[in-house]
N, C-alpha and C positions, 0 to 999 in steps of 0.2 A: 844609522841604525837600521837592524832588515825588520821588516816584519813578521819574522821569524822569531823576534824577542820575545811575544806573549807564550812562546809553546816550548821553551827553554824551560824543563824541571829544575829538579836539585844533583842531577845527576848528567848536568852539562858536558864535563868533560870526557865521560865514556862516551855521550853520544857525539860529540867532535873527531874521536877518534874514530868511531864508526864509519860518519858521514864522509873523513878524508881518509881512510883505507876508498871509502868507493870509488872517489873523486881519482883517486890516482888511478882508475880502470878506464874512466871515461870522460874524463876532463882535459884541458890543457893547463898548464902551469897557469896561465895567469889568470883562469877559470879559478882553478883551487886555490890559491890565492886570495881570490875575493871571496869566496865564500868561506875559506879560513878565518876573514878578516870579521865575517858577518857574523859565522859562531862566538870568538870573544866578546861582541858586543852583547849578545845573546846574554853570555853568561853575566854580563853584569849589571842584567834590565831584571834580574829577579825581583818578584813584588810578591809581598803576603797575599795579598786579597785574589791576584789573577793566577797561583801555586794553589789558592785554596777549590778554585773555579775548578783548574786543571785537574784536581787530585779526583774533583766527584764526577767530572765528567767520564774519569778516567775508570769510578764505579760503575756509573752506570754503563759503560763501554762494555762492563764483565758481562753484566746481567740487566738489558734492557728493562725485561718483565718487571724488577725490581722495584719499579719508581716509587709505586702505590704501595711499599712495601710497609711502612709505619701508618698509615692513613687507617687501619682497622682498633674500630674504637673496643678500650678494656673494658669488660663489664664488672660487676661487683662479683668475681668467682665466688667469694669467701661466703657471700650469703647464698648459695644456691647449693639446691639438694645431690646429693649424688647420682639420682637419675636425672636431675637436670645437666650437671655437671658433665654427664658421659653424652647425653644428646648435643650437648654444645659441640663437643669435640668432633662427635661425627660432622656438624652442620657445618666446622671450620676445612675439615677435610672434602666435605662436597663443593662449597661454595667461594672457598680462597684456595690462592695461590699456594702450593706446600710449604715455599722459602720465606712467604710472609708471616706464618703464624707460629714461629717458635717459638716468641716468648708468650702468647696465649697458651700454647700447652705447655708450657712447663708452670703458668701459676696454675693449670688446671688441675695439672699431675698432680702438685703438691698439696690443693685444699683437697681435691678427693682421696689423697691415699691420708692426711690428717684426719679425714674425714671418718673414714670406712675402720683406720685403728680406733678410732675412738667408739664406734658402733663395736667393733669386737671387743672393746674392751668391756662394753655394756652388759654384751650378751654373752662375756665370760663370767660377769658378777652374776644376772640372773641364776645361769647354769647353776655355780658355786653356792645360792645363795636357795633352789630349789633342791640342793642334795649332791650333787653331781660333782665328780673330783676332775680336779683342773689338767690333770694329763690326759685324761678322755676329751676334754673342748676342742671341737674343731665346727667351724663356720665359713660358709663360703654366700654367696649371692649371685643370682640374675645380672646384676647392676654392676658386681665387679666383674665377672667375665666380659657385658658386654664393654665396658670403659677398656679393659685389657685385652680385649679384639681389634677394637679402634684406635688405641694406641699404639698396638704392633702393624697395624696397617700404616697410619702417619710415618713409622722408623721404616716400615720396607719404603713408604715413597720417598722419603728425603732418603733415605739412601741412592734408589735409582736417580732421581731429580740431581743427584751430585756430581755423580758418575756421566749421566748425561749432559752435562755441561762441562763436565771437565772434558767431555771426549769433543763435543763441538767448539771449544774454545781452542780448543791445540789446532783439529779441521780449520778455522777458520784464522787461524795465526799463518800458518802451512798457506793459505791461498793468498793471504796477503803478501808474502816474503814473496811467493811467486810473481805476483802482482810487481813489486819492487824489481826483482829482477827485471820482467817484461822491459818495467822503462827504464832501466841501463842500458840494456839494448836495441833503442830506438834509434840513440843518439848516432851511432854506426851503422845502422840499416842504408843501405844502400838502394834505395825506390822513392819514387814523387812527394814533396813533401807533403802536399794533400792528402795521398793514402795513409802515410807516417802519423801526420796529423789525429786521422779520422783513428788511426789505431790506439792515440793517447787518448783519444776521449775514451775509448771504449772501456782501455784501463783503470780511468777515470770513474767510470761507471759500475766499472766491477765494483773497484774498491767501493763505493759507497752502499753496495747491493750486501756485501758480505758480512757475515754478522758479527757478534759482538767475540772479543778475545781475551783472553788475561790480563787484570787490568796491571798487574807488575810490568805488560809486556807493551800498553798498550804506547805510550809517549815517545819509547824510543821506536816503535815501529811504524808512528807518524810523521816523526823528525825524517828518519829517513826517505820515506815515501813522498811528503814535503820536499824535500833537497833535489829530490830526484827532478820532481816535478818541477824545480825551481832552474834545475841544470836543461832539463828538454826548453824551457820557454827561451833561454838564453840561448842555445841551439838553433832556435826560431830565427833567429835574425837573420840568416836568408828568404824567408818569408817573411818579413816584419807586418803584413797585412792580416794572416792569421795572427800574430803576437798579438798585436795591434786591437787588433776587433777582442782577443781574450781578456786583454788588459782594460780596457775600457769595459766589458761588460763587469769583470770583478768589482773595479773601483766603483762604477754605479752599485753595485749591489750592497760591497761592503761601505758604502758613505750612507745608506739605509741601514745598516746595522748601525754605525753611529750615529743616526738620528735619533735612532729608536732608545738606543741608550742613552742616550742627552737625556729623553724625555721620562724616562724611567729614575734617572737620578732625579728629577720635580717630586718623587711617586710618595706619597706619602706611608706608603705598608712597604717598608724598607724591605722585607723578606719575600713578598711577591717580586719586589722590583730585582732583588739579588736571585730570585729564581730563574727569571724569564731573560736575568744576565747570563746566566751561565749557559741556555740553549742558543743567547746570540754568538756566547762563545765557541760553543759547539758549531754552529750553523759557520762562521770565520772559520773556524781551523778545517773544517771537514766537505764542505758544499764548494767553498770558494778556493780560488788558485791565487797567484800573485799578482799586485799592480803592477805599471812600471815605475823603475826606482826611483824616479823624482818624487813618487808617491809614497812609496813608502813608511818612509819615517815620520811623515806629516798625518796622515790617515789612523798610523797605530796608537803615535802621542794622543792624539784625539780622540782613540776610543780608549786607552789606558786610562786617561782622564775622565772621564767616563764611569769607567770601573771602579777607580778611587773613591771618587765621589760616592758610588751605589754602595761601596764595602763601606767607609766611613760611618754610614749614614746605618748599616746595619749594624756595624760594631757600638757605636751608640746606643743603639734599638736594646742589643746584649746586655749591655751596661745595668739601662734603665729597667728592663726584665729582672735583671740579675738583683738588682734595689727589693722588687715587686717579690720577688722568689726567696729572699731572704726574711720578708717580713711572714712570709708563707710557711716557711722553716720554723720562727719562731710562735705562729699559731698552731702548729700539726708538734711542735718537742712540746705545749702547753696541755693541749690536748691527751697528748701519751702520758704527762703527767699526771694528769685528770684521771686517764684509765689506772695508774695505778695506785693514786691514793682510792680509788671505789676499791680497788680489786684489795686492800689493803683492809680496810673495813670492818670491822666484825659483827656478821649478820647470823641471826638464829633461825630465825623462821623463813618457809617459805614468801609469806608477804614482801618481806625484807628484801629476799632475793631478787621476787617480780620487779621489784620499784628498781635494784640495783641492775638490773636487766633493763629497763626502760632507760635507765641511765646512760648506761654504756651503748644501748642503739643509738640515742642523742650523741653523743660524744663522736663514734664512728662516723654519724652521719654528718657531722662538722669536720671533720678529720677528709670526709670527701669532698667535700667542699671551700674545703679553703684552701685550694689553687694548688699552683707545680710550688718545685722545691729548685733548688741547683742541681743539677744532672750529677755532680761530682757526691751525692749524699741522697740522691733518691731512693739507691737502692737500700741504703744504710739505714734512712727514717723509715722506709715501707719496712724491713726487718722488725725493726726498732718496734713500731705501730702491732704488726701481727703478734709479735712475742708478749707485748702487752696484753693484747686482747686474747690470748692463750691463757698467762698466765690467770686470769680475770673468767676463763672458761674451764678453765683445772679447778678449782679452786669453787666455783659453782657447781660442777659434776661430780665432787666429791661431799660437798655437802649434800646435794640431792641421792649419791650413793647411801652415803649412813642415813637422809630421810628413805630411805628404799626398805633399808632394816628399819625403821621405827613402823614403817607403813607393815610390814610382817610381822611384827610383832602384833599392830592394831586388830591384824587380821585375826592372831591367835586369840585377843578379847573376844572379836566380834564371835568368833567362834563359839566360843563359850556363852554370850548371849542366845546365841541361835539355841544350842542344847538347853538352856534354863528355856525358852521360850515354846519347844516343841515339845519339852519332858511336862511340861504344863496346859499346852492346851487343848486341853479333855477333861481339863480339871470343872470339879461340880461345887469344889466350894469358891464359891464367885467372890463371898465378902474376903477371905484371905490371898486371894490370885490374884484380882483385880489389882490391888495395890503394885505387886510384886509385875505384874505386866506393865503399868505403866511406869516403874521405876526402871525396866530394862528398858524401856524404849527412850527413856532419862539417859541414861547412861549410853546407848548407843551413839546419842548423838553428839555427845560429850567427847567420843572416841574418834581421832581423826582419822586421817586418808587410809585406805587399803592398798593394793598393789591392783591396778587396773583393772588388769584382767581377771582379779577374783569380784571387784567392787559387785559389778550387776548380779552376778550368781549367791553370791552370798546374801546382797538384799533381799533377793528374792525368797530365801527363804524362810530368815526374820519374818518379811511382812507374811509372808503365807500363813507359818505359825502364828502370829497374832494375829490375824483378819479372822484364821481358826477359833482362835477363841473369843474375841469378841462378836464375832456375827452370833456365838453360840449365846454369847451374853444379851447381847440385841435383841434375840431370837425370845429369853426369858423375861425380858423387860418389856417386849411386845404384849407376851402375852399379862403380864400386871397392867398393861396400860389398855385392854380388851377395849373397853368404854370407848378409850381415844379412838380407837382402831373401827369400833363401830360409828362415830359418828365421822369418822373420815369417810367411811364408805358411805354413809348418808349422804353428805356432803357430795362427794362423789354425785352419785345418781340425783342430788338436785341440780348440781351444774351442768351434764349433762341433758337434762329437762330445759335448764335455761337458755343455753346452747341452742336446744332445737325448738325454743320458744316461735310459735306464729303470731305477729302482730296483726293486731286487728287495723280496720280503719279508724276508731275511736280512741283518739288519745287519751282522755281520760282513765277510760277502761284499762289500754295497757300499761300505765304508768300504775294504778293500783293493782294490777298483777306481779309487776315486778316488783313494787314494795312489799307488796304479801309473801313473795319468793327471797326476798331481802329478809322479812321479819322470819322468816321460817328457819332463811340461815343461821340468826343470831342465837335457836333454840337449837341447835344440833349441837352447843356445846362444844368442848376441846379437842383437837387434833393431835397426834405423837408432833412431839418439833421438829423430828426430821420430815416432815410430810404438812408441813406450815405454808408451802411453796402454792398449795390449793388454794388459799386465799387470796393470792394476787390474780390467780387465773379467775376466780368469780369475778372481783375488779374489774379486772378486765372485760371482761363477757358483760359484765353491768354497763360502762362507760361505753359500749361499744352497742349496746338496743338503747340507749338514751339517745347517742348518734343520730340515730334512725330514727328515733319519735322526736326530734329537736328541741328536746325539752331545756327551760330554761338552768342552764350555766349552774346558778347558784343553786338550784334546789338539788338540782343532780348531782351537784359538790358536797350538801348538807346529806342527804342519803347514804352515800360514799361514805361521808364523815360518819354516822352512827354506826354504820357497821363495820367500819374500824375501831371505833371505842369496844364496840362489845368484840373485837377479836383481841383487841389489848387487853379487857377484865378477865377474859377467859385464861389469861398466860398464868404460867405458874408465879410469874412475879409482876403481879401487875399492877401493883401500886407502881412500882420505882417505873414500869412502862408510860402508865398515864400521867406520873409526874415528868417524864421526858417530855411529853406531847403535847403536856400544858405551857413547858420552858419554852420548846418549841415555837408554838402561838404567841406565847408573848414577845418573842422576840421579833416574828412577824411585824405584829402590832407596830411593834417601837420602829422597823424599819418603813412602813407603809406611811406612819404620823411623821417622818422624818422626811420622806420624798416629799408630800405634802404641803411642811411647811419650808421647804426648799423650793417648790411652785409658786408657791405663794409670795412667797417673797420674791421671787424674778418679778411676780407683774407689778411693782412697786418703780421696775423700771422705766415701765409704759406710762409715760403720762401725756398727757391730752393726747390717747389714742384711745379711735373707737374698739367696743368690743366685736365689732366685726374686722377687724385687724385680722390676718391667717394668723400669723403670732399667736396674739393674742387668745385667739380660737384655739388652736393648737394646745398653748397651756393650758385654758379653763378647762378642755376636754380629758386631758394627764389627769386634771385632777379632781375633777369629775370620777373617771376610771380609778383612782386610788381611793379613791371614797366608798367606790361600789366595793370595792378590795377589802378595805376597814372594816366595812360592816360585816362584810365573809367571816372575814377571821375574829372580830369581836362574840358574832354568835359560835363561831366553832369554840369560842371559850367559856361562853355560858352553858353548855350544853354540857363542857367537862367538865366544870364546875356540877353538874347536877349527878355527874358521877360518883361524887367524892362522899 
């Protein structure tokens, strides 16, 4: 058997006749003969796995650049905007290969022209839907010219990128034929064999320098280039020292490719190990020449065995995929199911739809995640998957089309609130408007969505209208409320005063100034309630010169406290206030005697320990401090008590 078995396609006997049309130009009979006898055997060493080796080596042979051609990971086009959509496309076209990224543009094409119909079809409802007849519509975009700039740029480069490789592939078919010729006519050269020699290597070298060819073309134009090469070394045997030194560097070389692949059938990532078989193949058939023929048959069996092994072990690999990829099938057909019992549904309101939205993002985002499929049905289930989630987005844009019309109709209410709200506010009978205003402001908001773009404007002028008339009512309610309005300004100018109070060095002294600034406030009487907010800021200004003079905690807290009851008596409902703030304290109370005897009871744990214990110290102090607490709040309820 020759070791010419592994490079024998499916198409054996055309290249036999090839290789023995040449053989008769430059052979002897029993030259052709034997290599007659070597092609039969050829033909019947075919093998699946080392035909499947040949077929991609025979790809990549077309289009080197190609390798990395699948390696560019799909993004989720489907969810991405149409300006993102057209920027991707450009960044595929700056930054990869042209031949690599077909099938990225064509899911690109497809979500944005689904895309941008579905925008026109939007803004043909609008149109139709603000007045405007449907043979006047016409819409165009920034975003689709630029996506239709970028797209006629990618069809001009894979056009050129086609043509350019079709024209280098012919070019370098053309040089190799020549090449083959060359060593036909070594064999008959009549000069030294060393120069003869030195000239096959060159050929040698060409051949491997020249680049890649038609891959239909490529097998039988290495069988023969092979044969050829296999006829000059036989030729050699008047020099057998050059043979000699050639054959021994091959078989060194190629018993390293059979090591290599022994050790790659060990490999456990069968598809690495079946990749890095197919460049040792390549590197055999293309780098290396022939052993001598004792070697032969014993070197190839050995690396075919080899190859079996690494193919076996990947078609297994397939198998167990293939298990893995079917249960992936029936979680992504379960899934699509899913989407079209939702899409199936009958939902009325927006809400409904949100949640039915949330849904189906769940669903897709499982639908991404749950792994490959069988190559034989990918295209089928991803069909299958999008038309689902079509259907499920027709069917939501058409309910949010007729909530489009409900939302213009709302607008026509609202409208009509706005005219009842502005034809009224000027109005001077306040006791029959007032009602009538805040029943519209009832009803407005009873009324739902608007159409977006009118929402802000149109609010704006509801509220104008009514701010219109009730500031005018505020305005009359002020002035019934004068009294209030004079002792806010009171009020005023004593917090101010207090404000820029000077303390003395005599605490005594200051502390009965600010009490007397305390009692004075309690005699200004009531404020408007919207202007209640003065109170806190005296509070404050109080609790803040108490700071300053360090007066004791509790008295400062009881001071506080009465000029809080009297801004509670002065309310218009100040019963139900100072009954809040008695509940208030009581409840205090009960929680303060509850910490307490929850203290108390922990030192029942301590026994035979002193009360110099930290512990011990610790709680008697708690509760100590909750006692001083007690008593706060027990007098803050006598005091209310004296209100009543």
């Amino acid at each position: 058997m020759s070791e010419n078995d592994n490079l024998q396609d499916a198409d054996g006997k055309k290249d036999t006749i090839e290789v023995n049309d040449t053989l008769k130009e430059s052979t002897s009979e029993s030259l052709k003969e034997e290599v007659v006898n070597e092609d039969v055997n050829i033909e019947k060493a075919s093998d699946d796995g080392i035909n499947e080796i040949e077929e991609s080596n025979a790809e990549d042979a077309e289009d080197e650049g190609n390798k990395d051609r699948h390696t560019i990971a799909f993004k989720e086009y489907d969810k991405m905007s149409l300006e993102a959509l057209a920027i991707e496309l450009e960044k595929l076209l700056k930054n990869e290969k042209i031949q690599a990224i077909k099938a990225h543009v064509d899911n690109i094409k497809s979500e944005f022209n689904t895309k941008f119909n579905a925008l026109v079809d939007e803004k043909r409802t609008d149109f139709i839907n603000d007045g405007g007849n449907a043979i006047d519509f016409y819409y165009s975009s920034p975003v689709q010219k630029r996506f239709k700039t970028a797209y006629r740029d990618y069809r001009n480069k894979l056009n050129s990128h086609y043509k350019s490789i079709e024209q280098n592939l012919k070019q370098n078919l053309q040089l190799k034929l020549e090449i083959i010729e060359e060593l036909k006519g070594l064999i008959n050269v009549e000069e030294n064999i060393n120069t003869t020699y030195k000239h096959f290597k060159e050929l040698q070298e060409r051949w491997r320098n020249t680049g890649p060819i038609p891959r239909d073309k490529y097998n039988n134009a290495w069988n023969s280039y092979h044969h050829q090469v296999e006829i000059f070394y036989d030729f050699l045997h008047l020099n057998r020292d050059l043979r000699d030194l050639d054959f021994k560097h091959n078989l060194e070389k190629k018993t390293k490719i059979i090591e290599r692949a022994e050790e790659l059938a060990k490999e456990d990532d069968a598809l690495k190990a079946f990749r890095e078989l197919q460049e040792l193949h390549k590197m055999w058939k293309e780098e290396l020449g022939p052993v001598a023929k004792e070697h032969r048959e014993l070197i190839w069996d050995r690396f075919k065995a080899a190859t079996k092994q690494i193919n076996d072990k990947k078609q297994l690999y397939f198998k167990e995929i293939d298990k893995v990829y079917e249960k992936n099938l029936e979680k992504k057909e379960g899934i699509i199911a899913n989407i079209d019992k939702v899409a199936s549904e009958t939902t009325n309101s927006h809400g409904g739809w949100q949640k039915k939205i949330k849904e189906i993002e769940g669903l897709r985002e499982d639908f991404f995640n749950a792994g490959k499929v069988p190559i034989k049905v990918n295209e089928a289930t991803w069909a299958k998957f999008k038309e689902a989630v079509r259907n499920f987005n027709r069917k939501k844009n058409a309910f949010y089309k007729d909530l489009k019309k409900e939302q213009y109709q709302n607008l026509q209410k609202k409208r009509e609130l706005v005219k009842i709200a502005e034809d009224n506010k000027d109005s001077e009978d306040f006791e029959a408007t007032t009602p009538l205003m805040k029943k519209i402001q009832s009803d407005w908001k009873k009324i739902g969505h608007v159409p977006r773009k009118d929402s802000d404007k149109i609010w704006k002028q509801f509220k104008t209208a009514c701010n219109s008339y009730f500031d005018r009512l505020h305005s009359k309610r002020n002035e019934a409320n004068k009294e209030f309005l004079e002792a806010f300004d009171k009020k005023q100018k004593l917090l101010d005063t207090l404000k820029n109070l000077k303390l003395s060095k005599d605490k005594e002294k200051d502390v009965a100034t600010i009490k007397s600034h305390v009692n004075n406030w309690k005699t200004l009487g009531r404020v408007p309630n919207d202007k209640r907010y003065i109170e806190g800021k005296f509070n404050k200004t109080v609790d803040e010169l108490f700071v300053k003079l360090k007066i004791d905690k509790n008295e400062a807290e009881m001071i506080k406290f009465e000029n809080k009851l009297e801004s509670l008596n002065n309310t218009s409902d100040n019963q139900r206030s100072l009954d809040n703030e008695r509940s208030f304290i009581r409840k205090k109370i009960d929680e303060v005697k509850s910490q307490i005897n929850q203290l108390e009871n922990n030192l029942q744990f301590f026994t035979n320990v002193d009360d110099s214990n930290p512990l011990v110290k610790e709680v008697n102090d708690n509760i100590d401090k909750h006692k001083k607490e007690l008593k706060l709040w027990e007098t803050k309820l006598l005091k209310i008590k004296e209100m009543y």
